[in-house]
C-alpha positions in Angstrom: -21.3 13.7 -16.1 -18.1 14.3 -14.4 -19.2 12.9 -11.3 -21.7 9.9 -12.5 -18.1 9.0 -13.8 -16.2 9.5 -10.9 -18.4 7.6 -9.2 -18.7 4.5 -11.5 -14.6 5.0 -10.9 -14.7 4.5 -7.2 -17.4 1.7 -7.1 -14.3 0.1 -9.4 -11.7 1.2 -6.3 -14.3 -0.1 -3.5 -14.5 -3.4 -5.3 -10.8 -3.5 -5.7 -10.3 -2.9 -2.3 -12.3 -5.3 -0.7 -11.9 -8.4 -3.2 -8.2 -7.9 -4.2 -7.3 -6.4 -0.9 -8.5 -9.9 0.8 -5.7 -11.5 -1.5 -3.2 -9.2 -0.9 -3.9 -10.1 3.1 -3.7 -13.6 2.7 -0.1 -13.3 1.3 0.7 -11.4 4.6 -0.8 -13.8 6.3 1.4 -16.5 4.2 4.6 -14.2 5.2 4.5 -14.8 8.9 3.1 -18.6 8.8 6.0 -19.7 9.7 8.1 -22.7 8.5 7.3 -25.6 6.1 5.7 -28.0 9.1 4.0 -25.3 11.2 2.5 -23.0 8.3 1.6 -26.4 6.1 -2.4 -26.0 7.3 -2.7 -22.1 6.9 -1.4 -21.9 3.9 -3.3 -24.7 2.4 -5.9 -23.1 3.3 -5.1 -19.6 1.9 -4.3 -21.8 -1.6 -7.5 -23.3 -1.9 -9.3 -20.3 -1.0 -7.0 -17.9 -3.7 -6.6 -20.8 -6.4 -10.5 -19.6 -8.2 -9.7 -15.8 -7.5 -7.2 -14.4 -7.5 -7.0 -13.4 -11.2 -10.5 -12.6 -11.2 -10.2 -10.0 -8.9 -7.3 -8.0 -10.6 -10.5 -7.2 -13.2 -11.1 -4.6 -11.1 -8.3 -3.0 -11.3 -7.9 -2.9 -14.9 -11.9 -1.9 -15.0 -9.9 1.5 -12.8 -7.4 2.0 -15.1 -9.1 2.0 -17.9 -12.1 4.8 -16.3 -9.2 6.8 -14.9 -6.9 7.3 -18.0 -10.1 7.7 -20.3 -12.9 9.9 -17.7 -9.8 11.9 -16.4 -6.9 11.8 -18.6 -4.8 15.1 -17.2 -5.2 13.4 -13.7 -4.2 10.1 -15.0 -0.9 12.0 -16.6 -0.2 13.7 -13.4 -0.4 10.6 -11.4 1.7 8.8 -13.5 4.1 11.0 -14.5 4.8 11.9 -10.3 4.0 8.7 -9.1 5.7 6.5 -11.0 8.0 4.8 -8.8 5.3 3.4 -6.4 3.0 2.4 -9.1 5.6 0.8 -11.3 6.8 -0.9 -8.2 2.8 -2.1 -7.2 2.9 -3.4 -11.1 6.2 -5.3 -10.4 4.4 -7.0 -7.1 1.1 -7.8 -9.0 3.2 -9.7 -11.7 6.3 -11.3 -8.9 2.9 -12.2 -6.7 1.2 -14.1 -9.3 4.5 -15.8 -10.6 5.4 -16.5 -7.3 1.5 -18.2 -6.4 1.7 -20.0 -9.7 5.2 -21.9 -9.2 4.7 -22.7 -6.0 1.9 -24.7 -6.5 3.9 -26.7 -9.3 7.3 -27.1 -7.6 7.9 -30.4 -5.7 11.3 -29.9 -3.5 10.7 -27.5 -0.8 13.6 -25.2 -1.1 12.0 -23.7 -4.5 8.7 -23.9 -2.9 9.9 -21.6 -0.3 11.6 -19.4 -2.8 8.2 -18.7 -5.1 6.5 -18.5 -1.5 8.6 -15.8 -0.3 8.2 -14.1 -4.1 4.3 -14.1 -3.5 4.1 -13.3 0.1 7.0 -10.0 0.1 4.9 -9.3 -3.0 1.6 -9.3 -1.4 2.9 -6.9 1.0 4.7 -4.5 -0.9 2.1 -4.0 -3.1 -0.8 -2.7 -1.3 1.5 -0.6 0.5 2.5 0.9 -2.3 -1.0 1.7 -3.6 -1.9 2.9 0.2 1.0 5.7 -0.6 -0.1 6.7 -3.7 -3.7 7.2 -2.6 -1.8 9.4 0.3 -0.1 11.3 -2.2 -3.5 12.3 -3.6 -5.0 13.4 -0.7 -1.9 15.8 0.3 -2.2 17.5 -2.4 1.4 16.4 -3.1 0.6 15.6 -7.5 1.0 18.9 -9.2 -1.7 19.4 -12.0 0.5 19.5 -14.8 2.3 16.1 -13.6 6.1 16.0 -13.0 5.9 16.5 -9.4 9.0 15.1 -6.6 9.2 11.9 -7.5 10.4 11.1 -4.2 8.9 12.7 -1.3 5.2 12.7 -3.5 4.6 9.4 -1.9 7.1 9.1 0.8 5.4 11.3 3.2 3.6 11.0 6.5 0.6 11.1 4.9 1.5 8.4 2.1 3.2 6.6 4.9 0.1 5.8 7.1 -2.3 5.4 3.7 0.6 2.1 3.4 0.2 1.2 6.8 -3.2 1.1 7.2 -3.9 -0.4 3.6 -1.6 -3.6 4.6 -3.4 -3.4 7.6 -6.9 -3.3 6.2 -6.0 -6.1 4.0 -4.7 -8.5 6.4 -7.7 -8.0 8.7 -10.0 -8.7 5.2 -8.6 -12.0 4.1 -8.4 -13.2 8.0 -12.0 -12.3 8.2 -12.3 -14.0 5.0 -10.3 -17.5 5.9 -12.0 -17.9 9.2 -15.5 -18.2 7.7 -13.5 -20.7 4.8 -12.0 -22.7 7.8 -15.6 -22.8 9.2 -16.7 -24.3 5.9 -14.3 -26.9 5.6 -15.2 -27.7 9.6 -11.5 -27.2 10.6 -11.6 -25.9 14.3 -8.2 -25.4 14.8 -8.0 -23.6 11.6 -10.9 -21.4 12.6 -9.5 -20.4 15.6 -6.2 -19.6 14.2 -7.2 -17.0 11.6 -9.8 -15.7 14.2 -7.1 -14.7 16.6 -5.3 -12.9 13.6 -8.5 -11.2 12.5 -9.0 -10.1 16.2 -5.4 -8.8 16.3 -5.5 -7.4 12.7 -8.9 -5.9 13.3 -7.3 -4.1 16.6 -4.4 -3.0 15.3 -6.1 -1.4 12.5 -8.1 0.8 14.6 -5.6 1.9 16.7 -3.6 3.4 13.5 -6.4 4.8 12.2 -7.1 6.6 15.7 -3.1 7.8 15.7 -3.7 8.5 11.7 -6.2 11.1 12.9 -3.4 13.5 14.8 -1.0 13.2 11.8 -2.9 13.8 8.9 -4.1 17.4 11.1 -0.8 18.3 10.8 0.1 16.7 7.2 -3.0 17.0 5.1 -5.1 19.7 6.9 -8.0 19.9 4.5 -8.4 15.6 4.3 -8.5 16.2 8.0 -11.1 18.7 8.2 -13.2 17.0 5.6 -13.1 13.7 7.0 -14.1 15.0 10.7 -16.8 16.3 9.4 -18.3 15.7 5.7 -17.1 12.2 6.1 -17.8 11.6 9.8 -20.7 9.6 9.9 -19.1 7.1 7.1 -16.4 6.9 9.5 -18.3 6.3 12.6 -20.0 3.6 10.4 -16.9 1.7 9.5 -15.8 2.2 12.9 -19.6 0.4 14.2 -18.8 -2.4 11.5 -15.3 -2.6 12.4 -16.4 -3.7 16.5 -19.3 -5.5 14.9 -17.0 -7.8 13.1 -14.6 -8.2 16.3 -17.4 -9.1 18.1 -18.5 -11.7 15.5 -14.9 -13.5 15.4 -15.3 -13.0 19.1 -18.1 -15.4 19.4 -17.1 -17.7 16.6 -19.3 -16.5 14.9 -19.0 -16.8 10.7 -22.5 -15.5 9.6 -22.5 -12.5 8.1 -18.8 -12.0 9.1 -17.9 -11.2 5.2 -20.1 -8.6 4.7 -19.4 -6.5 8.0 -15.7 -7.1 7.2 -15.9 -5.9 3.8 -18.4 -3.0 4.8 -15.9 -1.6 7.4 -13.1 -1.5 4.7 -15.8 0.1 2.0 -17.0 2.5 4.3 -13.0 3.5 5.2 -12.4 3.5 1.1 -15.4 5.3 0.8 -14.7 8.2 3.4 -11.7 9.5 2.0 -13.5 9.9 -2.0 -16.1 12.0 0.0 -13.7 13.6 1.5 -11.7 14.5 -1.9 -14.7 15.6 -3.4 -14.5 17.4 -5.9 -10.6 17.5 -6.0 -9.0 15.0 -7.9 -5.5 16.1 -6.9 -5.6 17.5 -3.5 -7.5 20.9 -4.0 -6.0 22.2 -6.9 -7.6 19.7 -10.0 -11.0 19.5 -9.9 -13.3 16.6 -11.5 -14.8 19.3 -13.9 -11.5 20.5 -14.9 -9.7 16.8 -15.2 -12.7 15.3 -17.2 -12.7 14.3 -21.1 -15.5 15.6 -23.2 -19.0 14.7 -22.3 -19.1 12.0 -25.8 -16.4 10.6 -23.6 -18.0 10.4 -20.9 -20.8 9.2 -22.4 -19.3 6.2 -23.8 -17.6 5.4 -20.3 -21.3 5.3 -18.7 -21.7 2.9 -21.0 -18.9 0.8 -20.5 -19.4 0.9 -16.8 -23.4 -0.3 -17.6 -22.4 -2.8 -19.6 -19.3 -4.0 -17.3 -21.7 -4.3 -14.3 -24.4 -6.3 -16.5 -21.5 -8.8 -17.4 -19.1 -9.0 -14.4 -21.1 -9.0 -11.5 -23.0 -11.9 -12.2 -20.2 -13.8 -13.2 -18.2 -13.2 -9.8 -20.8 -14.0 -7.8 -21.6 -17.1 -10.0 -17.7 -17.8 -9.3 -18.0 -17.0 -5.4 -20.8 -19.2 -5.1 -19.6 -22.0 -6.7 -16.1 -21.7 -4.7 -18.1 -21.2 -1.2 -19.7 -25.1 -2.3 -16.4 -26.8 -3.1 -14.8 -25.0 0.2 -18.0 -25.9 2.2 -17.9 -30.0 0.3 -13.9 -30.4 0.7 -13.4 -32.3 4.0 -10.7 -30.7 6.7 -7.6 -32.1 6.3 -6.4 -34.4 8.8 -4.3 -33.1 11.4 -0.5 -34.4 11.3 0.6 -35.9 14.8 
């Protein structure tokens, strides 16, 4: 029961990761636009395609919180009690970014525009960074059992430090991906090829550091290392395959199916380091067995997670759908002389 649990947990993370992680990236890629007249087009574009969901996607999160602290509440307690600075500061982002989104799109002068922009874009950053660190922490072994662990070097750590990295990373390349299929929709070429070339770089960048990650986390987190070169290898060899899939896709201009091999790479990265944790949930001293509730618990949370994917899932793909018409209907903006 322990592990069908765990397991409807990390379906939660996956999703998390690779819908809410695509919002995160689009405020990075809102960060380095650039100034009101040069980042006017990308960031119109990065409006209309967060305006229906970014809320929606933050369900998934809460769906995480609420299977953690109930399936595994002495894990939750240690995470949260050692942890606390990075997650209270990824709570902080969530609410800045949203304020930030919101009153930008209702402020008229652009000074304050640029203000709630910078809110939402710092925010968008800081945030995934911050859960990056804390899923490093994790993986060290760095959250004692019984909770109260350094609550400064828990999560700033090599290991914590490259999780950060590579999950801003990981969500930039995602929401390029993402916005260069929605500028192919709205038939914007110049759009297109300006998120393409980001994706490209993102996409680059990302395995490089993951490549370098490999070296460190042998010296920092020798067990995550071991696991992941060899339980874990062929899901990483398979988000590696999908990673130069999707660069070859944006390569050619290419749009169809560039979603799903984006959003496979990142699942496939997500879901090599749970199989590489298994059956730890703090580095190699908690185990799922030993951090579970009772089985009537679990029981109940089997439920919840039946029920949540009967009701969700159809309503954010009915949402998706609807939003992939109105991109693919709006016309492309004309381009200012």
């Amino acid at each position: 029961m322990a592990d069908l649990v765990a397991v409807f947990l990390f379906v939660g993370v996956i999703a998390y990761c690779v819908l809410g992680g695509a919002d995160f990236g689009a405020g990075f890629w809102d960060l380095i636009a650039g100034g009101a007249g040069r980042g006017r087009e990308p960031r119109r574009l990065i409006d209309d395609s967060l305006g229906p969901v970014w809320e929606a996607n933050h369900t998934w999160l809460i769906y995480c919180l609420v299977m953690l602290w109930s399936g595994f509440p002495t894990a939750f307690a240690a995470m949260t009690s050692t942890l606390y600075l990075p997650l209270g500061i990824a709570a902080l982002g969530i609410v800045l970014r949203g304020a930030g989104f919101a009153f930008r799109k209702a402020s008229i002068r652009t000074p304050e525009q640029r203000v709630y922009g910078a809110v939402f874009a710092l925010s968008s950053v800081l945030t995934p960074y911050c859960f990056g660190s804390v899923a490093g922490a994790l993986a060290s072994g760095r959250v004692p059992t019984h909770g109260n662990g350094n609550a400064v070097t828990s999560w700033l750590n090599p290991t914590s430090a490259l999780g950060g990295v590579l999950a801003v990373l990981a969500c930039a390349y995602l929401a390029a991906a993402y916005l260069t299929v929605a500028a192919r929709q709205q038939a914007d070429p110049h759009l297109l090829r300006y998120f393409r070339d980001r994706a490209v770089a993102a996409g680059a960048v990302t395995g490089v550091v993951s490549i370098a990650g490999v070296f460190l986390l042998r010296a920092d987190a020798p067990r995550l290392f071991h696991q992941l070169s060899h339980r874990a290898l062929p899901l990483a060899l398979l988000a590696a395959l999908c990673g130069l899939l999707g660069l070859a896709l944006l390569r050619a201009e290419r749009t169809r199916g560039l979603r799903a091999t984006a959003a496979a790479a990142v699942a496939l990265i997500v879901s090599g380091w749970g199989v590489s944790q298994y059956p730890y949930m703090l580095g190699t001293h908690l185990s799922l067995q030993d951090a579970a509730s009772p089985d009537a618990t679990l029981w109940v949370l089997v439920g919840v997670a039946c029920a949540a994917g009967v009701v969700i899932l159809p309503s954010l793909v009915l949402l998706f759908r609807v939003m992939d018409r109105a991109e693919a209907a709006e016309p492309a903006a004309p381009e200012t002389p």
